[in-house]
PyMOL Python script that loads the backbone (N, CA, C, O; Angstrom):
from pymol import cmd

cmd.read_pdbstr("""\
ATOM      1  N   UNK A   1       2.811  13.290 -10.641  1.00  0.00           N
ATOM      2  CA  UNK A   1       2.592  13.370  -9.221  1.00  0.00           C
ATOM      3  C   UNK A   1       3.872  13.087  -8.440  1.00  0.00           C
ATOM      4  O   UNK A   1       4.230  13.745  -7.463  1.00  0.00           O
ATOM      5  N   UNK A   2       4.616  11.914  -9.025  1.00  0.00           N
ATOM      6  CA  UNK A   2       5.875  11.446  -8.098  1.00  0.00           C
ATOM      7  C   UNK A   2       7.045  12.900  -8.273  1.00  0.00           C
ATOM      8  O   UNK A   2       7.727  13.294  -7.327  1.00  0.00           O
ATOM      9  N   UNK A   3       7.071  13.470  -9.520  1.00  0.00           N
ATOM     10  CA  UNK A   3       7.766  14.659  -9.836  1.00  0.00           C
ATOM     11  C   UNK A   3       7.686  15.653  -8.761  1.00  0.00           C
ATOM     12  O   UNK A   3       8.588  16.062  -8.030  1.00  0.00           O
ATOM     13  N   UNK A   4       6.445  15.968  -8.796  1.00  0.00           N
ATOM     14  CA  UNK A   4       6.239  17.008  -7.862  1.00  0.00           C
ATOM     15  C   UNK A   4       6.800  16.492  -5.758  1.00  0.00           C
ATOM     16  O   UNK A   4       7.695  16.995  -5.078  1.00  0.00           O
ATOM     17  N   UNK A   5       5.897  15.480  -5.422  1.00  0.00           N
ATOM     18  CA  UNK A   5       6.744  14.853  -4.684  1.00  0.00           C
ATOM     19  C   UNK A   5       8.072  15.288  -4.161  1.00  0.00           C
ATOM     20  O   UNK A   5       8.404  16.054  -3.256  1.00  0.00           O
ATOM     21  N   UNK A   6       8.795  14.479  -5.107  1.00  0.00           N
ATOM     22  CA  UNK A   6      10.129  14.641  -4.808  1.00  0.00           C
ATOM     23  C   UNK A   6      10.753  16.061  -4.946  1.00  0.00           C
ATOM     24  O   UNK A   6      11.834  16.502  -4.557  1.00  0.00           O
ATOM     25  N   UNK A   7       9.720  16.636  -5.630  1.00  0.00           N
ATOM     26  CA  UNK A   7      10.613  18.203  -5.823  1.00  0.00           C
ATOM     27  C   UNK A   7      10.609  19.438  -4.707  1.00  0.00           C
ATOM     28  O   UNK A   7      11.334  20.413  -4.512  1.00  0.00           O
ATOM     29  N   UNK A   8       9.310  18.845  -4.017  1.00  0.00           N
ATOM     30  CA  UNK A   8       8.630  19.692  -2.704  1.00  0.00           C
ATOM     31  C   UNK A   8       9.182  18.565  -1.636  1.00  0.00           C
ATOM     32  O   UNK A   8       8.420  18.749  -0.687  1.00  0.00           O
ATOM     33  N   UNK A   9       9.917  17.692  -1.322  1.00  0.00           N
ATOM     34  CA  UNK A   9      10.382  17.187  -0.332  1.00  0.00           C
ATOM     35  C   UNK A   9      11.729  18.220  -0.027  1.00  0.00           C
ATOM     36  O   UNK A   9      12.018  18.916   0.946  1.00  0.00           O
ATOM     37  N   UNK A  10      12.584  17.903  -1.695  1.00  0.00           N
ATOM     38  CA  UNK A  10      14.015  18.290  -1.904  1.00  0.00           C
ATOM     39  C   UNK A  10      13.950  19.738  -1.614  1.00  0.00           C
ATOM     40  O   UNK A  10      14.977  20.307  -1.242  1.00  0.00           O
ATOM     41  N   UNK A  11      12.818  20.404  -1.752  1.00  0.00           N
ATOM     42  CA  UNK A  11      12.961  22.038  -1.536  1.00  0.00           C
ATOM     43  C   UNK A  11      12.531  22.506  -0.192  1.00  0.00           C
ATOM     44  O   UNK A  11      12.580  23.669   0.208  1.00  0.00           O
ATOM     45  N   UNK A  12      12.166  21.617   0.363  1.00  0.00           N
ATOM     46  CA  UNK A  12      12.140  21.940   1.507  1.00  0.00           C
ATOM     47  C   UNK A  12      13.126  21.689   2.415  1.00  0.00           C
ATOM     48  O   UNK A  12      13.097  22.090   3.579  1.00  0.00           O
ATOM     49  N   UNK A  13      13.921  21.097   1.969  1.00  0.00           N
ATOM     50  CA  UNK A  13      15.754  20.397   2.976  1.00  0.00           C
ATOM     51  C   UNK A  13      16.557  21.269   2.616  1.00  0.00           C
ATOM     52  O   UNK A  13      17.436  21.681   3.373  1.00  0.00           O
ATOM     53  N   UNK A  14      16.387  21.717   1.347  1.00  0.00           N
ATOM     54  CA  UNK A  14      17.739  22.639   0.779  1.00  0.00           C
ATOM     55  C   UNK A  14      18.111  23.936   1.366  1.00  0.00           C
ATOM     56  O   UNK A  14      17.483  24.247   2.378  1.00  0.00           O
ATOM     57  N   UNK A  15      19.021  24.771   0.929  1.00  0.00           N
ATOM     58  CA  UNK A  15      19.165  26.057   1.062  1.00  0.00           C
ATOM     59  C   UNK A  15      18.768  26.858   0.258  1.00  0.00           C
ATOM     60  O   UNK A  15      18.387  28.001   0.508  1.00  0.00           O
ATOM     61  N   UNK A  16      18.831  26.213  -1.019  1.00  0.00           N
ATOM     62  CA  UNK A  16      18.612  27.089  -2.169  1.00  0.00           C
ATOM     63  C   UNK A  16      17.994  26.347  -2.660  1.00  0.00           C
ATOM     64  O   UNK A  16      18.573  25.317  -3.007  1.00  0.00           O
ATOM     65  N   UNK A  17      16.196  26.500  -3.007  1.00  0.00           N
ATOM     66  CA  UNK A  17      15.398  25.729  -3.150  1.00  0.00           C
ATOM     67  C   UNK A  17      15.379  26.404  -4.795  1.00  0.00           C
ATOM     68  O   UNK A  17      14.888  25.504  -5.476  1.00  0.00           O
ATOM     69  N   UNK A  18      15.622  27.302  -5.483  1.00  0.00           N
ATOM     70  CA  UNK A  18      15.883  27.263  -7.082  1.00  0.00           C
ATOM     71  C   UNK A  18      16.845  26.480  -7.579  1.00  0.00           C
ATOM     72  O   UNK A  18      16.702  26.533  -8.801  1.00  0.00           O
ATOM     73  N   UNK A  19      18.054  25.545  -7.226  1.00  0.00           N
ATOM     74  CA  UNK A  19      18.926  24.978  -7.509  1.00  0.00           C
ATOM     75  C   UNK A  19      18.335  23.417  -7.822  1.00  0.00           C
ATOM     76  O   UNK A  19      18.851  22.396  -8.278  1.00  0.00           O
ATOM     77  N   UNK A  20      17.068  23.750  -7.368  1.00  0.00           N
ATOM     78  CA  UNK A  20      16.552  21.966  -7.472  1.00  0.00           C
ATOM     79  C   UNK A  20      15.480  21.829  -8.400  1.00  0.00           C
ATOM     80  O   UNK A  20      14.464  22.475  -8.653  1.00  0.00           O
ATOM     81  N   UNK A  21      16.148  20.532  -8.938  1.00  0.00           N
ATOM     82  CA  UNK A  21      15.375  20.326 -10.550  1.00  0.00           C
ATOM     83  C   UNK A  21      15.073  18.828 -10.594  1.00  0.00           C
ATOM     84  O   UNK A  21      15.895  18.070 -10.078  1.00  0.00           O
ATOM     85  N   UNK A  22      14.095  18.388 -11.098  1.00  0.00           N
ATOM     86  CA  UNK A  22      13.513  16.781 -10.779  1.00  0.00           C
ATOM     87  C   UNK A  22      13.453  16.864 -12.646  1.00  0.00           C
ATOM     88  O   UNK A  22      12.981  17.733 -13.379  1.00  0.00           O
ATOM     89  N   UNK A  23      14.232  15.411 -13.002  1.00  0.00           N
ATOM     90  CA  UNK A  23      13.884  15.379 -14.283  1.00  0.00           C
ATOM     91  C   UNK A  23      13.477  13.558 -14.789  1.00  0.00           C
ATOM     92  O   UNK A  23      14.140  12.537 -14.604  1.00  0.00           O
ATOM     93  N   UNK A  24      12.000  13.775 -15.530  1.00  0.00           N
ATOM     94  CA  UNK A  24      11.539  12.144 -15.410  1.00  0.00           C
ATOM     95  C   UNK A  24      11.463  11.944 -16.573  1.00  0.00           C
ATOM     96  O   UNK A  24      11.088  12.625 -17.527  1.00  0.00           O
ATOM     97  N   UNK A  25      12.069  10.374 -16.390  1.00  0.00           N
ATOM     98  CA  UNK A  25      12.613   9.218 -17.354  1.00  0.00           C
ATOM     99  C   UNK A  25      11.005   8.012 -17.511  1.00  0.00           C
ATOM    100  O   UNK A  25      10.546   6.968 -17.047  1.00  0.00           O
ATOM    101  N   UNK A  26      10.827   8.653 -18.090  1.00  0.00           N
ATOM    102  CA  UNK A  26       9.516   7.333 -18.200  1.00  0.00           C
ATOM    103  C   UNK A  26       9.474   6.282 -19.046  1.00  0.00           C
ATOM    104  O   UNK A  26       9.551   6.504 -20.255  1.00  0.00           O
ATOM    105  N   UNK A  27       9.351   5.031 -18.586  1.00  0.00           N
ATOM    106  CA  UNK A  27       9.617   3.361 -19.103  1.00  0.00           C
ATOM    107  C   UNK A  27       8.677   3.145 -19.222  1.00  0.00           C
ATOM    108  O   UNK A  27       7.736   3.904 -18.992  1.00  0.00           O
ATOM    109  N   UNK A  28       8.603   1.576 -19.786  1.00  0.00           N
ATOM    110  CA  UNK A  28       7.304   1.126 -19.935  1.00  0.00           C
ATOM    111  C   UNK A  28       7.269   0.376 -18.388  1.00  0.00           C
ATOM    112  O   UNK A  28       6.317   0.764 -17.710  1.00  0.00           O
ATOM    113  N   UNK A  29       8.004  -0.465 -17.839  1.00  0.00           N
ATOM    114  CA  UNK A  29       7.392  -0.711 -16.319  1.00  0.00           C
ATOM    115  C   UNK A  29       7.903   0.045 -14.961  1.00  0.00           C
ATOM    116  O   UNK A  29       7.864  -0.276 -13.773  1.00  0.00           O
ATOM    117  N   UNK A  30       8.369   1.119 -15.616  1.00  0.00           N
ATOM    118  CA  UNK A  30       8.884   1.101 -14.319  1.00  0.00           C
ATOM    119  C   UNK A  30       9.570   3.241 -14.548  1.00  0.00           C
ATOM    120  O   UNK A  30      10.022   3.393 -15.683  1.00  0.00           O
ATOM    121  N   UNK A  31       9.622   4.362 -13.817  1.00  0.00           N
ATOM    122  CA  UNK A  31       9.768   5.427 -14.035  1.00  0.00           C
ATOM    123  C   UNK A  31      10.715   5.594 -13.110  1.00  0.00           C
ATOM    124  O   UNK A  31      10.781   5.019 -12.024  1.00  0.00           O
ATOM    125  N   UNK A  32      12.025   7.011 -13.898  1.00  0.00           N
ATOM    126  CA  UNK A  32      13.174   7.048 -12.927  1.00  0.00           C
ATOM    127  C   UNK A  32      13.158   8.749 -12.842  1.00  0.00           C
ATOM    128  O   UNK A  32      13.020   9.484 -13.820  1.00  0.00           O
ATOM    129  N   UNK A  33      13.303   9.118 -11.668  1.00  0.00           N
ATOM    130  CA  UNK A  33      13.430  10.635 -11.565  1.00  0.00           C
ATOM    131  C   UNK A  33      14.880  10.651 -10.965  1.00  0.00           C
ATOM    132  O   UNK A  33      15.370  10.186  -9.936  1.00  0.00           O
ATOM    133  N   UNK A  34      15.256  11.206 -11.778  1.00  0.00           N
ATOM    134  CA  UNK A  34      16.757  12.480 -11.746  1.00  0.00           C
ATOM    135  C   UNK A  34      16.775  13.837 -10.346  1.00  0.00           C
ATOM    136  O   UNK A  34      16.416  15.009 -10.465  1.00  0.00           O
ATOM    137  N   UNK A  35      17.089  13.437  -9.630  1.00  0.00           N
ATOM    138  CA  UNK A  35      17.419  14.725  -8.716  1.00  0.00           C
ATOM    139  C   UNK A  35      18.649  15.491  -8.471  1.00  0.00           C
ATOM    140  O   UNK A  35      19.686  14.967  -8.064  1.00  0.00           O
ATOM    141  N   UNK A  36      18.480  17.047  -8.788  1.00  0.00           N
ATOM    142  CA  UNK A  36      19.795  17.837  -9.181  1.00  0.00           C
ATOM    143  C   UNK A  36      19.502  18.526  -8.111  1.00  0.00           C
ATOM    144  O   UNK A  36      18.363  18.971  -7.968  1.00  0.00           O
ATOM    145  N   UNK A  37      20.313  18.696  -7.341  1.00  0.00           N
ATOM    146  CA  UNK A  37      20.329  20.021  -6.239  1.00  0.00           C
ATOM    147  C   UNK A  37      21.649  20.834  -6.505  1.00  0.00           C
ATOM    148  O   UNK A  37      22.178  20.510  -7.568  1.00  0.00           O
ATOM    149  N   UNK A  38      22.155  21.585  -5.961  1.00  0.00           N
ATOM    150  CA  UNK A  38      23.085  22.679  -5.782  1.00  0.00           C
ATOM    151  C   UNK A  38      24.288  21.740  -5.110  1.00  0.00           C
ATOM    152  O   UNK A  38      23.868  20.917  -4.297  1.00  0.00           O
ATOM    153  N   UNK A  39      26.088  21.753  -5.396  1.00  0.00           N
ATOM    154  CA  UNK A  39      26.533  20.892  -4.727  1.00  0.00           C
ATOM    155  C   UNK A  39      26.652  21.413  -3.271  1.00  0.00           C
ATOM    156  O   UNK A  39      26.942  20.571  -2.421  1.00  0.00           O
ATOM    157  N   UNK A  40      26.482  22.579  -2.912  1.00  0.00           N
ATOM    158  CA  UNK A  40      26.502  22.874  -1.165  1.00  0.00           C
ATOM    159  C   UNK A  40      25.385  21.787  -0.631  1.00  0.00           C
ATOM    160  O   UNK A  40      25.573  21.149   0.405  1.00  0.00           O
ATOM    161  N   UNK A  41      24.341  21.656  -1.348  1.00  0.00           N
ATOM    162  CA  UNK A  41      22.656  21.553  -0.804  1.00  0.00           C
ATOM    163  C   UNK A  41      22.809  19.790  -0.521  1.00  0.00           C
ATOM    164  O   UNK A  41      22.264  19.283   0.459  1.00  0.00           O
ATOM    165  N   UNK A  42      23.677  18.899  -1.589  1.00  0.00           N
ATOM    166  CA  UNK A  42      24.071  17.048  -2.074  1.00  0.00           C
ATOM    167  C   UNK A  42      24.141  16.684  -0.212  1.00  0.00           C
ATOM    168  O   UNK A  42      23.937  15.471  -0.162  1.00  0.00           O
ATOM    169  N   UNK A  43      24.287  17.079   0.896  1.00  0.00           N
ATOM    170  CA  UNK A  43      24.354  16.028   1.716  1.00  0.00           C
ATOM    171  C   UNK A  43      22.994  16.334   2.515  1.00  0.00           C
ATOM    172  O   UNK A  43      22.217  15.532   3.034  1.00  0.00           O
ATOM    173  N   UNK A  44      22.962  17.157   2.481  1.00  0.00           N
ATOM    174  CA  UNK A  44      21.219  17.816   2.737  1.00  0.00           C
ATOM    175  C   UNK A  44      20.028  16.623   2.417  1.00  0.00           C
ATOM    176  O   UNK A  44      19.003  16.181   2.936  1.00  0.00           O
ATOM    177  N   UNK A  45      20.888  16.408   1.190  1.00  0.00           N
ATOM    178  CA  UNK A  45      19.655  15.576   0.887  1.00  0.00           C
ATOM    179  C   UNK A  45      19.725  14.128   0.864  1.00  0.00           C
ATOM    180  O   UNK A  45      18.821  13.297   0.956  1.00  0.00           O
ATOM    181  N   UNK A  46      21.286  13.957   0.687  1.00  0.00           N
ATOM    182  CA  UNK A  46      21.286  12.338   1.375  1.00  0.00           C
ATOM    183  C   UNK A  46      21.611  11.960   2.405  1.00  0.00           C
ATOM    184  O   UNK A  46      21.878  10.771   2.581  1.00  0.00           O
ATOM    185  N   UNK A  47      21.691  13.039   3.558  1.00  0.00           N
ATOM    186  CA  UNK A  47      21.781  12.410   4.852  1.00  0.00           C
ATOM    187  C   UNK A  47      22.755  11.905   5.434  1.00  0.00           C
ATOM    188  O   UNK A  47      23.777  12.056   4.766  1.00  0.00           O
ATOM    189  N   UNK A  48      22.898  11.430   6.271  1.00  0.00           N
ATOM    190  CA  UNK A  48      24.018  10.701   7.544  1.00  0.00           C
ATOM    191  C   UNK A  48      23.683   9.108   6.800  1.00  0.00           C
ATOM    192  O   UNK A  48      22.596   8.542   6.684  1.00  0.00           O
ATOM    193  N   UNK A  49      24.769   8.750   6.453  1.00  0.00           N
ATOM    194  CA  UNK A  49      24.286   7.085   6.224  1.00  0.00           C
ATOM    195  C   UNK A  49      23.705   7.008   4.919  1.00  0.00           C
ATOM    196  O   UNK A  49      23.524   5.963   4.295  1.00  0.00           O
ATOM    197  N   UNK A  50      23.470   7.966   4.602  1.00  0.00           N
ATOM    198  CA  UNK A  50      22.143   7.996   3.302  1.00  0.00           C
ATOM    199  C   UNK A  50      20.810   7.848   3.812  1.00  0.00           C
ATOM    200  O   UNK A  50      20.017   7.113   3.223  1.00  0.00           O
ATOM    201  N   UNK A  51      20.528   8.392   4.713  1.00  0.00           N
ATOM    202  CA  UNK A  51      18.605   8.007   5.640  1.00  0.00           C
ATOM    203  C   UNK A  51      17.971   8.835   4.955  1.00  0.00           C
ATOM    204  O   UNK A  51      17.036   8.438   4.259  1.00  0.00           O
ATOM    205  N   UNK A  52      18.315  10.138   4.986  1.00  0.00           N
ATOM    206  CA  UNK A  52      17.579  11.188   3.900  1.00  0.00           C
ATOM    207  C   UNK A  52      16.900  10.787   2.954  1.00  0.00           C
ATOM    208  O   UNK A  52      15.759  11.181   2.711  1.00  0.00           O
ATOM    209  N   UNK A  53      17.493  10.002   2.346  1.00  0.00           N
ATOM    210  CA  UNK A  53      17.722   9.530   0.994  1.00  0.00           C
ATOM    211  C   UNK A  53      17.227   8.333   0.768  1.00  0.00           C
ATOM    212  O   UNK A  53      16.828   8.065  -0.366  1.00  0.00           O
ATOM    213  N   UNK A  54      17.165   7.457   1.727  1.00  0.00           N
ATOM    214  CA  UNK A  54      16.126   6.201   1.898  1.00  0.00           C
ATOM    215  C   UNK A  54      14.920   6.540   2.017  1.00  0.00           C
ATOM    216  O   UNK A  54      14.122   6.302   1.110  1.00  0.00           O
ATOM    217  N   UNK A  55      14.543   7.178   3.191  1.00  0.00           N
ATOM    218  CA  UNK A  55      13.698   7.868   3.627  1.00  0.00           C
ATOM    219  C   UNK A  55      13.036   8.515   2.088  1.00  0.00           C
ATOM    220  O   UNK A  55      12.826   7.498   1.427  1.00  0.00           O
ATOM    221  N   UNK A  56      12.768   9.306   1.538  1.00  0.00           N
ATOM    222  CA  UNK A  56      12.662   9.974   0.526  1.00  0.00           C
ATOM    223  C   UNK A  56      12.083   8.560  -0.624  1.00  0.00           C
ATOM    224  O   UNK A  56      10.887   8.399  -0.867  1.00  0.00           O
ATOM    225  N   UNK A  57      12.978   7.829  -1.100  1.00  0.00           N
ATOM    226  CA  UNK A  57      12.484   6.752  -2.157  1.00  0.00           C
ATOM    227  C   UNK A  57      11.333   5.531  -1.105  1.00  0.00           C
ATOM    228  O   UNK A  57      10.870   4.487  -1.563  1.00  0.00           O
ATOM    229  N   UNK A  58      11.191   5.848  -0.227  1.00  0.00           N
ATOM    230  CA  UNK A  58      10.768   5.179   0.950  1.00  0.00           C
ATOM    231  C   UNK A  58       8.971   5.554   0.239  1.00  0.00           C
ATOM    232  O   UNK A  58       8.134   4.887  -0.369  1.00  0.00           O
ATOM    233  N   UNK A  59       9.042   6.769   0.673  1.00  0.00           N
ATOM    234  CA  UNK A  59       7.533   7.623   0.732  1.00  0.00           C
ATOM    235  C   UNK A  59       7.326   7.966  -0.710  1.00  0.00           C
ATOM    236  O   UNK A  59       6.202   8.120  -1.187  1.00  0.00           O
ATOM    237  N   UNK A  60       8.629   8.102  -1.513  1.00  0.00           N
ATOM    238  CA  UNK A  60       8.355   7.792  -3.076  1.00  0.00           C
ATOM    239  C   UNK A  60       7.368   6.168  -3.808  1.00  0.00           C
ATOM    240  O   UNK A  60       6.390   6.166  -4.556  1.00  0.00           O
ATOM    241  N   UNK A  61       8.074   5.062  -3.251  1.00  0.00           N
ATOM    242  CA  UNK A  61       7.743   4.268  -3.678  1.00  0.00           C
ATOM    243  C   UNK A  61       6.123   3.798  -2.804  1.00  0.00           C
ATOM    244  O   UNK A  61       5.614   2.788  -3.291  1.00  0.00           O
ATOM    245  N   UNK A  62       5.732   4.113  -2.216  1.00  0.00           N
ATOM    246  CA  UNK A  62       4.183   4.031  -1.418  1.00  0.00           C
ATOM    247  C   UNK A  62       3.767   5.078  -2.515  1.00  0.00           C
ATOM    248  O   UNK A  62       3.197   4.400  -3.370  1.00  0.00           O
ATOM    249  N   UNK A  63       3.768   6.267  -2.879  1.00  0.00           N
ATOM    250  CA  UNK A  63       3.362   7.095  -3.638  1.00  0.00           C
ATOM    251  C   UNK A  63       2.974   6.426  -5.052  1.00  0.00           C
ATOM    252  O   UNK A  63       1.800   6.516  -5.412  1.00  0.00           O
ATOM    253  N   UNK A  64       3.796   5.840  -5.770  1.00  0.00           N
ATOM    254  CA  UNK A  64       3.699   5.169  -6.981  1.00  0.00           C
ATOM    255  C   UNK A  64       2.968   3.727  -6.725  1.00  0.00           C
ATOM    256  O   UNK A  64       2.279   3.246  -7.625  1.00  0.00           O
ATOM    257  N   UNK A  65       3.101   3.189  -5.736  1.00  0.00           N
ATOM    258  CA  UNK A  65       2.244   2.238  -5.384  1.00  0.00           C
ATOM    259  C   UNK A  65       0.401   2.506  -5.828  1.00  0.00           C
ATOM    260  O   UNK A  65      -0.412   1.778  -6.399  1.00  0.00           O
ATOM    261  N   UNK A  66       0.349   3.269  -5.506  1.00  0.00           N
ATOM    262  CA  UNK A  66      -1.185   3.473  -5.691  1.00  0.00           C
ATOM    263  C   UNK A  66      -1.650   3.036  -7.449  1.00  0.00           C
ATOM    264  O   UNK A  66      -2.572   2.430  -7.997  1.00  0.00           O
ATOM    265  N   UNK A  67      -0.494   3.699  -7.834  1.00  0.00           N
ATOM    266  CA  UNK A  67      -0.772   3.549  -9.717  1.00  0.00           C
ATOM    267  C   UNK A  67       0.170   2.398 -10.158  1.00  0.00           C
ATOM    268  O   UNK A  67       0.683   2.309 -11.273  1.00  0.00           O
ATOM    269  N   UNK A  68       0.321   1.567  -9.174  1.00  0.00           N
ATOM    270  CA  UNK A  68       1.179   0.015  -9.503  1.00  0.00           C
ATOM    271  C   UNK A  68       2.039   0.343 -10.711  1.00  0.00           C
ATOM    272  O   UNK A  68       1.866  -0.057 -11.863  1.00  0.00           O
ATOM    273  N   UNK A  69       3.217   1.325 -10.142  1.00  0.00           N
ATOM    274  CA  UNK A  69       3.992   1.553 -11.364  1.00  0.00           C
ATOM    275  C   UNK A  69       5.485   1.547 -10.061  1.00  0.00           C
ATOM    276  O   UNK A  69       5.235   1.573  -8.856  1.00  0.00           O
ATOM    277  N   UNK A  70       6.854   1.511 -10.561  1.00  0.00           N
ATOM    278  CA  UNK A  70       8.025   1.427  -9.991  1.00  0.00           C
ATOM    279  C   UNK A  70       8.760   2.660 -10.407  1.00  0.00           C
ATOM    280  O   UNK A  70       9.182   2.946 -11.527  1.00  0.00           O
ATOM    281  N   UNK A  71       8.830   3.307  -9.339  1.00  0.00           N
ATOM    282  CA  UNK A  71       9.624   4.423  -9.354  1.00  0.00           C
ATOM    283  C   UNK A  71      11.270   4.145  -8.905  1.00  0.00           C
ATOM    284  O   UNK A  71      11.521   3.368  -7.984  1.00  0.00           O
ATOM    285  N   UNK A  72      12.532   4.978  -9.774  1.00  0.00           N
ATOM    286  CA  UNK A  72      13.710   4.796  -9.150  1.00  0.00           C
ATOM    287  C   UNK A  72      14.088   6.227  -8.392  1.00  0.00           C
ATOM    288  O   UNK A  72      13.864   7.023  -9.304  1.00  0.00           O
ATOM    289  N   UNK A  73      14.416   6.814  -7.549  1.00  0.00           N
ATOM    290  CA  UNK A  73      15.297   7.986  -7.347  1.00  0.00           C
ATOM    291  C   UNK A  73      16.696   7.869  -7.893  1.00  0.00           C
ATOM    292  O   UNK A  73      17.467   7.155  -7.253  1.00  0.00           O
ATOM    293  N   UNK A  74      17.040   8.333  -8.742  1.00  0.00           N
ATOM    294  CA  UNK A  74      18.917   8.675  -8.485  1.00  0.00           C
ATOM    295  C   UNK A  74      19.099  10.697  -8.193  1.00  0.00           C
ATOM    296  O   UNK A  74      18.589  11.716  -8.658  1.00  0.00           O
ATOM    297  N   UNK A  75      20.135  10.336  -7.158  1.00  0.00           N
ATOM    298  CA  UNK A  75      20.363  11.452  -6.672  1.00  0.00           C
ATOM    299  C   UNK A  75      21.817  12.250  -7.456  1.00  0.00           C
ATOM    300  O   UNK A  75      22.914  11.999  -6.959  1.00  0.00           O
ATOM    301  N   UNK A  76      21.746  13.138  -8.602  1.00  0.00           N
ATOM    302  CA  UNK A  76      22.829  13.410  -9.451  1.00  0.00           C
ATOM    303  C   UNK A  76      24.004  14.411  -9.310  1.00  0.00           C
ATOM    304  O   UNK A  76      23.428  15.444  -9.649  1.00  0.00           O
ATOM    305  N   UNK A  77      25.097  14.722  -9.068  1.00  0.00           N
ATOM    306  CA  UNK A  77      25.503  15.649  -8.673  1.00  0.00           C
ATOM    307  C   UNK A  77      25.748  16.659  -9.731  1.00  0.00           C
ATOM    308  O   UNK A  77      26.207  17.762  -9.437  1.00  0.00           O
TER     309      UNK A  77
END
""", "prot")
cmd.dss("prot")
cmd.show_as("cartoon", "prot")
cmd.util.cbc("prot")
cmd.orient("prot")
């Protein structure tokens, strides 16, 4: 669920919404998703300041909340 999430946030900011790929790392407490975009698309998605990008692990981590599990974003170039 958090996969998809983040993959329909990121494709909707981008330019080139085939360039974006979500890839998940699953732990025992805690799950990390990998986000690859296109390097034109990298400030798109982290924003002025990085808000984008807060914003985003923001509505990620309420998302994983429900299934009391810890999600990380890293954003990869």
């Amino acid at each position: 669920m958090e996969r998809d999430l983040v993959e329909y946030i990121a494709k909707s900011l981008v330019d080139d919404p085939a360039g974006v790929s979500v890839n998940v790392i699953e732990g025992e407490k805690s799950t990390i998703l990998e986000l690859r975009v296109a390097s034109e698309d990298i400030g798109k998605v982290i924003g002025k300041h990085g808000r984008i990008a807060k914003a985003i692990r923001t509505v990620l981590s309420a998302a994983a909340t429900k299934d009391s599990k810890r999600v990380h974003l890293e954003i990869l170039d």
